[in-house]
Backbone as a printed PyTorch tensor [residue, N CA C, xyz], in Angstrom:
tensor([[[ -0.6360, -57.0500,   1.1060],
         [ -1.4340, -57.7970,   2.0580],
         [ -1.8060, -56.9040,   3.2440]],

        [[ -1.0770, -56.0910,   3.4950],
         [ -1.0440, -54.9890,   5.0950],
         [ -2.4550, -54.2120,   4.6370]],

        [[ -2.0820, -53.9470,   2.9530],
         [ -3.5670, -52.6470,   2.9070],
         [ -4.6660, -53.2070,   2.8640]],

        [[ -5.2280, -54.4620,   2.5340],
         [ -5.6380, -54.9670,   2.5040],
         [ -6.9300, -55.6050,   4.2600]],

        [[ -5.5640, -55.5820,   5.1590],
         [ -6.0110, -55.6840,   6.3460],
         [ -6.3410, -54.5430,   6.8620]],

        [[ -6.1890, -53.5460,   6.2670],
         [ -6.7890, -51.9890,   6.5300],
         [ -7.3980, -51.1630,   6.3870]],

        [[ -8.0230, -51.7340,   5.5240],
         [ -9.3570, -51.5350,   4.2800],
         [-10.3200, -52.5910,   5.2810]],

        [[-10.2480, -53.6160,   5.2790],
         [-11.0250, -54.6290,   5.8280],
         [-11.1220, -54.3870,   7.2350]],

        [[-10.3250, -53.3750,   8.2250],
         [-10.7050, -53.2990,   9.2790],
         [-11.5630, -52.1470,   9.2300]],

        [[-11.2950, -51.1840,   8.1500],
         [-12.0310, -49.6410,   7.9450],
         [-13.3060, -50.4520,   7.8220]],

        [[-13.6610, -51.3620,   6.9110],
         [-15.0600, -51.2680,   6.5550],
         [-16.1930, -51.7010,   7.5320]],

        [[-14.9770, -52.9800,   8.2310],
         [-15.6070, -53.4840,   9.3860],
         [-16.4840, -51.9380,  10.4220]],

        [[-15.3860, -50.8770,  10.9760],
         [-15.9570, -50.1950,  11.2390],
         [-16.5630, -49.3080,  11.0830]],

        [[-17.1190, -48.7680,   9.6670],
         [-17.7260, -48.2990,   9.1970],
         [-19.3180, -49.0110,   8.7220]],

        [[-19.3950, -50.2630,   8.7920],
         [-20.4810, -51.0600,   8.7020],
         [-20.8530, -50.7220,  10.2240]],

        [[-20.3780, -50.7870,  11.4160],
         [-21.2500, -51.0550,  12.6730],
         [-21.4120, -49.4610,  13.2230]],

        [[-20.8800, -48.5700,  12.4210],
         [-21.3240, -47.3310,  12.9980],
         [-22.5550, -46.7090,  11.5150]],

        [[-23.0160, -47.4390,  10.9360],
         [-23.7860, -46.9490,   9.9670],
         [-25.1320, -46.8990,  10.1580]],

        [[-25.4760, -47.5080,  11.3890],
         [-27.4360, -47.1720,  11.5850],
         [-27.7400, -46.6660,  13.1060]],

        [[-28.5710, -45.6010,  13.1160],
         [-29.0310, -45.0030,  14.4100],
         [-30.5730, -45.4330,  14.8660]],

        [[-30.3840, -45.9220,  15.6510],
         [-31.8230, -46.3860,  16.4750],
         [-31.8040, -45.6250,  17.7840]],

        [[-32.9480, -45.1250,  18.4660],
         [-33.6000, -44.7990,  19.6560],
         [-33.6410, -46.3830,  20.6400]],

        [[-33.3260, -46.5430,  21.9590],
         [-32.6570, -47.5860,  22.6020],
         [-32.8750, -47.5280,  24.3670]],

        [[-33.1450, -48.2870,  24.5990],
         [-33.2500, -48.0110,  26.2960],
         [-33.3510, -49.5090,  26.7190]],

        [[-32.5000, -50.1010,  27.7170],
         [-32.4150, -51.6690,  28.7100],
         [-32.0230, -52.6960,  27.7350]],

        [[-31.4280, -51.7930,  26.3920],
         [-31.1320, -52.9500,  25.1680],
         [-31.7670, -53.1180,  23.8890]],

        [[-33.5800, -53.0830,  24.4020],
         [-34.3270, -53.0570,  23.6580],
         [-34.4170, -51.6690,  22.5060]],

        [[-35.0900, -52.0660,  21.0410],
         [-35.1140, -51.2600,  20.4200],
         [-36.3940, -50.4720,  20.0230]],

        [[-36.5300, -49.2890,  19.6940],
         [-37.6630, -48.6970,  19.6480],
         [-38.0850, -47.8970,  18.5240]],

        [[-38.3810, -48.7410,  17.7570],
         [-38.4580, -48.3910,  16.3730],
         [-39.5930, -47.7210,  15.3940]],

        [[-40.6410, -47.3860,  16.2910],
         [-41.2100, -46.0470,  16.0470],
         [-41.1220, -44.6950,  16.6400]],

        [[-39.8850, -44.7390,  17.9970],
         [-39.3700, -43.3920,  18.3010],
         [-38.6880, -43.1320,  17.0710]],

        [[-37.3460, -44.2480,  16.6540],
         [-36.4110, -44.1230,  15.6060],
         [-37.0410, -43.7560,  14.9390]],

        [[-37.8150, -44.2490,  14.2310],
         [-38.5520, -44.0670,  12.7790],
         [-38.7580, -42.5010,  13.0800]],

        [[-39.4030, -41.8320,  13.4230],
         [-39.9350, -40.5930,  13.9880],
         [-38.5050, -39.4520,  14.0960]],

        [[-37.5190, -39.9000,  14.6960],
         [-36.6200, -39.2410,  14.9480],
         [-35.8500, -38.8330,  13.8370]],

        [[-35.8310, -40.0750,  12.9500],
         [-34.9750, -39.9470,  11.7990],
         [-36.2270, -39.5160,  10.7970]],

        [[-37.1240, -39.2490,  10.9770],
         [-38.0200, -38.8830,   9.3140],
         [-37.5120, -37.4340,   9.8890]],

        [[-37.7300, -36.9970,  11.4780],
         [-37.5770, -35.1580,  11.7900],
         [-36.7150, -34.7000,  11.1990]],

        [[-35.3210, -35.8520,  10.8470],
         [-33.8320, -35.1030,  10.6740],
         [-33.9970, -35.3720,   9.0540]],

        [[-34.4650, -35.8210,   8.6040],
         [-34.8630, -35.9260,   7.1550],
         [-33.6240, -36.8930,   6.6540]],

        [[-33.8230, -37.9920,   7.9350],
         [-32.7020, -39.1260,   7.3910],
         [-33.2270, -40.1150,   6.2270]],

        [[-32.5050, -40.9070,   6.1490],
         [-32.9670, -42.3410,   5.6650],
         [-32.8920, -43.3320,   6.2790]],

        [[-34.5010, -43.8980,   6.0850],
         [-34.5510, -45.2330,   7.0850],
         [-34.3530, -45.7750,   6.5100]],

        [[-33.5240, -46.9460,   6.8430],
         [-33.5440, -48.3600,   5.8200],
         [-33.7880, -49.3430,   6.3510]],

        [[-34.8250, -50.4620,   5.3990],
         [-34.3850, -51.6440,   5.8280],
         [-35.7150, -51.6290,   6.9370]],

        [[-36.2980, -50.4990,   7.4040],
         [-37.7430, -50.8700,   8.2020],
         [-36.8820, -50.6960,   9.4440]],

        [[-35.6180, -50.8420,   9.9970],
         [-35.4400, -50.7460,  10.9760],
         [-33.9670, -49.8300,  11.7440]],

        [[-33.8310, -48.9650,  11.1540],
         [-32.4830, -48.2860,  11.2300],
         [-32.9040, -46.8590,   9.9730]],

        [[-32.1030, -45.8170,  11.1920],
         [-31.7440, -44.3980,  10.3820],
         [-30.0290, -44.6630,  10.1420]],

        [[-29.7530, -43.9700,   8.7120],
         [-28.7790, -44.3740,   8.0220],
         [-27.8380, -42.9300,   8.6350]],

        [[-26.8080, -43.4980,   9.6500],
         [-26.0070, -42.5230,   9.7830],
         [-25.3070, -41.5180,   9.3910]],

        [[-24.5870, -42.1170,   8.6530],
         [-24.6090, -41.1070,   7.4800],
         [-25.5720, -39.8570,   6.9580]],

        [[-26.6380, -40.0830,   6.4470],
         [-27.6550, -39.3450,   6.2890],
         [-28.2940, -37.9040,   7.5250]],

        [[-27.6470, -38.4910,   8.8510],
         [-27.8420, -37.4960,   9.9440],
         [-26.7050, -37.0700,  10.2020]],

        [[-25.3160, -37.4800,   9.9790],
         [-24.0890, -36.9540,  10.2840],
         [-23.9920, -36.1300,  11.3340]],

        [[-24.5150, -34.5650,  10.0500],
         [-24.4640, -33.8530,  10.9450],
         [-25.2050, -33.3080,  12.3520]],

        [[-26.1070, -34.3040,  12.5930],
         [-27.2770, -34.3360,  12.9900],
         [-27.4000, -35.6460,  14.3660]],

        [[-26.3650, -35.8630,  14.6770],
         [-26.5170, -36.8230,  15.6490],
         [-26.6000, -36.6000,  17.1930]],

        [[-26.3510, -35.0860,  17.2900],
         [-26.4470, -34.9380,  18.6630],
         [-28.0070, -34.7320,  18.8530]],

        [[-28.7800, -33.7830,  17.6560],
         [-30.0810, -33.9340,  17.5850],
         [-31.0690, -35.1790,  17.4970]],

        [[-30.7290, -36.7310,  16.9800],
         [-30.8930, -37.5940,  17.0570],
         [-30.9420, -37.7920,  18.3130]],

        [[-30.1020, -37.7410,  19.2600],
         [-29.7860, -38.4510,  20.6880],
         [-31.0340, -37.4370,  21.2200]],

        [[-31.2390, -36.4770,  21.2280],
         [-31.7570, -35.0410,  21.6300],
         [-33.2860, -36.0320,  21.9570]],

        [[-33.7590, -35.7500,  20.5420],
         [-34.9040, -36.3720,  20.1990],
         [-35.2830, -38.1370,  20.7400]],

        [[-34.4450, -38.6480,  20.4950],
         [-34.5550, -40.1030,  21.2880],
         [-34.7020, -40.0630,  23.0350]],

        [[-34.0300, -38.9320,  23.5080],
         [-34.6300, -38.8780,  25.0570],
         [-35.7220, -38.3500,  25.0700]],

        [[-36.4650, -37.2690,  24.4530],
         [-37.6810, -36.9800,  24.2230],
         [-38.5940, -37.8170,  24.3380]],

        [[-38.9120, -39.1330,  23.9260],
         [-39.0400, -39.9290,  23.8450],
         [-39.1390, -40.9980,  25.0550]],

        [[-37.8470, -40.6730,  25.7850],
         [-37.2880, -41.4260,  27.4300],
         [-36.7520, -42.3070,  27.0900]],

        [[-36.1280, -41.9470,  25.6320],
         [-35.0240, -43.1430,  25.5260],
         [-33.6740, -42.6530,  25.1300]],

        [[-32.7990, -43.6070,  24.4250],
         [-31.0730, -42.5130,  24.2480],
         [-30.6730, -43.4530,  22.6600]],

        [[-30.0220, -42.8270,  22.1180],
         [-29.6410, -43.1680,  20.8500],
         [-28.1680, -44.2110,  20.9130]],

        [[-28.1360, -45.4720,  20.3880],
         [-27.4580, -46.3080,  20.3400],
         [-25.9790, -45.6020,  18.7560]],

        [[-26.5170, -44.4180,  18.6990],
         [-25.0610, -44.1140,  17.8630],
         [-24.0470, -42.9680,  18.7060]],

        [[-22.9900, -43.5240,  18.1670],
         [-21.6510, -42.5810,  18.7060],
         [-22.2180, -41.0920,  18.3900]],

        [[-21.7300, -40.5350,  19.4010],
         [-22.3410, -38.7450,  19.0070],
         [-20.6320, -37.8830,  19.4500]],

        [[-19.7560, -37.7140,  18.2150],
         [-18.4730, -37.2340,  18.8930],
         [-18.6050, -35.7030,  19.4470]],

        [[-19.8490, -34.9270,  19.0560],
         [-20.1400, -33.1850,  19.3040],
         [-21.0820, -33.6560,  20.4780]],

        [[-21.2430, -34.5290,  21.0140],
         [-22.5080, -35.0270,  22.5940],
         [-21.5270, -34.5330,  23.9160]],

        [[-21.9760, -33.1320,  23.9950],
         [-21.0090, -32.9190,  25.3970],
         [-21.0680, -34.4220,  26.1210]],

        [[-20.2040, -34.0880,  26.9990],
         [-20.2790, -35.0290,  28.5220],
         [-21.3950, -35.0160,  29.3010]],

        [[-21.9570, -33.8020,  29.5080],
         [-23.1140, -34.2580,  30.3790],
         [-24.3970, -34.5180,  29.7710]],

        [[-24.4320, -34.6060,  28.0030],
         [-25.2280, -35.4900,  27.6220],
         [-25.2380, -36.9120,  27.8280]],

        [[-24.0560, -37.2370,  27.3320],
         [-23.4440, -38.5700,  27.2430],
         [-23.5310, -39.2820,  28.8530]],

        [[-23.2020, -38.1840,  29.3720],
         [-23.2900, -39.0100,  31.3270],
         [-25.2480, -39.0020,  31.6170]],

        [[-25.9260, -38.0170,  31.1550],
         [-27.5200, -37.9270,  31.3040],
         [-28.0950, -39.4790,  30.7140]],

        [[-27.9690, -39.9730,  29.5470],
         [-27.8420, -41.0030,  28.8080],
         [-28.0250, -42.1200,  29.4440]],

        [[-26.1380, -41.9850,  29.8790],
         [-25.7790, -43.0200,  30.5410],
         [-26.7050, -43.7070,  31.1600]],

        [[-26.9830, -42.8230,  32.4050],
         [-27.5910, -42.8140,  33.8790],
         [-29.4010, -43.2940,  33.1820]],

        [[-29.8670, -42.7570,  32.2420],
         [-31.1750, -43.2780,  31.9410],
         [-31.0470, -43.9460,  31.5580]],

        [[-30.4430, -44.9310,  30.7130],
         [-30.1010, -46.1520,  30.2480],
         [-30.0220, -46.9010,  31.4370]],

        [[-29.6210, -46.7420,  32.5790],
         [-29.1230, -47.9400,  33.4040],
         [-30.7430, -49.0800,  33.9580]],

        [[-30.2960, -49.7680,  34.6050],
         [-31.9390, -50.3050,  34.6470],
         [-32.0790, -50.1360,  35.8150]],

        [[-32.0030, -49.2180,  37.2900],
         [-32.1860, -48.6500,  37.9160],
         [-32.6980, -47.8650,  37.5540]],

        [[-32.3640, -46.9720,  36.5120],
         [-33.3440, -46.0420,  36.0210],
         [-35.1100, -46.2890,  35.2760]],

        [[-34.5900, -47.4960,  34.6210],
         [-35.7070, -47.8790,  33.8390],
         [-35.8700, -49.2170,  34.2120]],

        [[-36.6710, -49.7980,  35.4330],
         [-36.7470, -51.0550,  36.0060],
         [-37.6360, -51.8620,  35.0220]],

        [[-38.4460, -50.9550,  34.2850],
         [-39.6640, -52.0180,  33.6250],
         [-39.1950, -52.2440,  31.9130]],

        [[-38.5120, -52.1700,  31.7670],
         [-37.9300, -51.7840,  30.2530],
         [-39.4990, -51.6570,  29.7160]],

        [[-39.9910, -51.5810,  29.5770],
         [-41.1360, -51.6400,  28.7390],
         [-41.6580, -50.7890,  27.2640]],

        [[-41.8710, -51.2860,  26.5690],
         [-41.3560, -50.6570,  24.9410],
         [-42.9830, -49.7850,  24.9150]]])
């Protein structure tokens, strides 16, 4: 029964870290994404998500490319120095981006 609850928590988190979108005030932006993930020669699926997996190795370039853009990537990036991750941050906030506007 224990492995069971451990398997089922793995998948849980492995389902919510499995798609990368381009992202700013919440909203999603799904012809930066689209764009970002055809560059990295991901897979889109589904019309609305790059398949993480598929960019792996490739996620700090994802985030890279999504500020390009003037927006920041809604996936975990564990190789995203800090002062990416703090640059991000700070453009994400809605002080930064008062008009969210897509």
């Amino acid at each position: 029964m224990h492995l069971s609850s451990i398997l089922l928590a793995g998948a849980a988190l492995l389902a919510g870290a499995d798609a990368c979108k381009c992202v700013s005030g919440g909203n999603v932006y799904l012809d930066a994404s689209h764009a970002c993930c055809n560059d990295l020669r991901g897979n889109w699926r589904n019309g609305n998500d790059c398949q993480a997996g598929s960019i792996s190795e490739h996620l700090s370039n994802f985030r890279r490319c999504c500020r390009n853009w003037g927006l920041t990537s809604d996936c975990d990036c564990p190789t995203c120095s800090a002062a990416e991750l703090q640059a991000d941050a700070v453009h994400d906030s809605p002080v930064a981006n008062p008009g969210n506007e897509k």
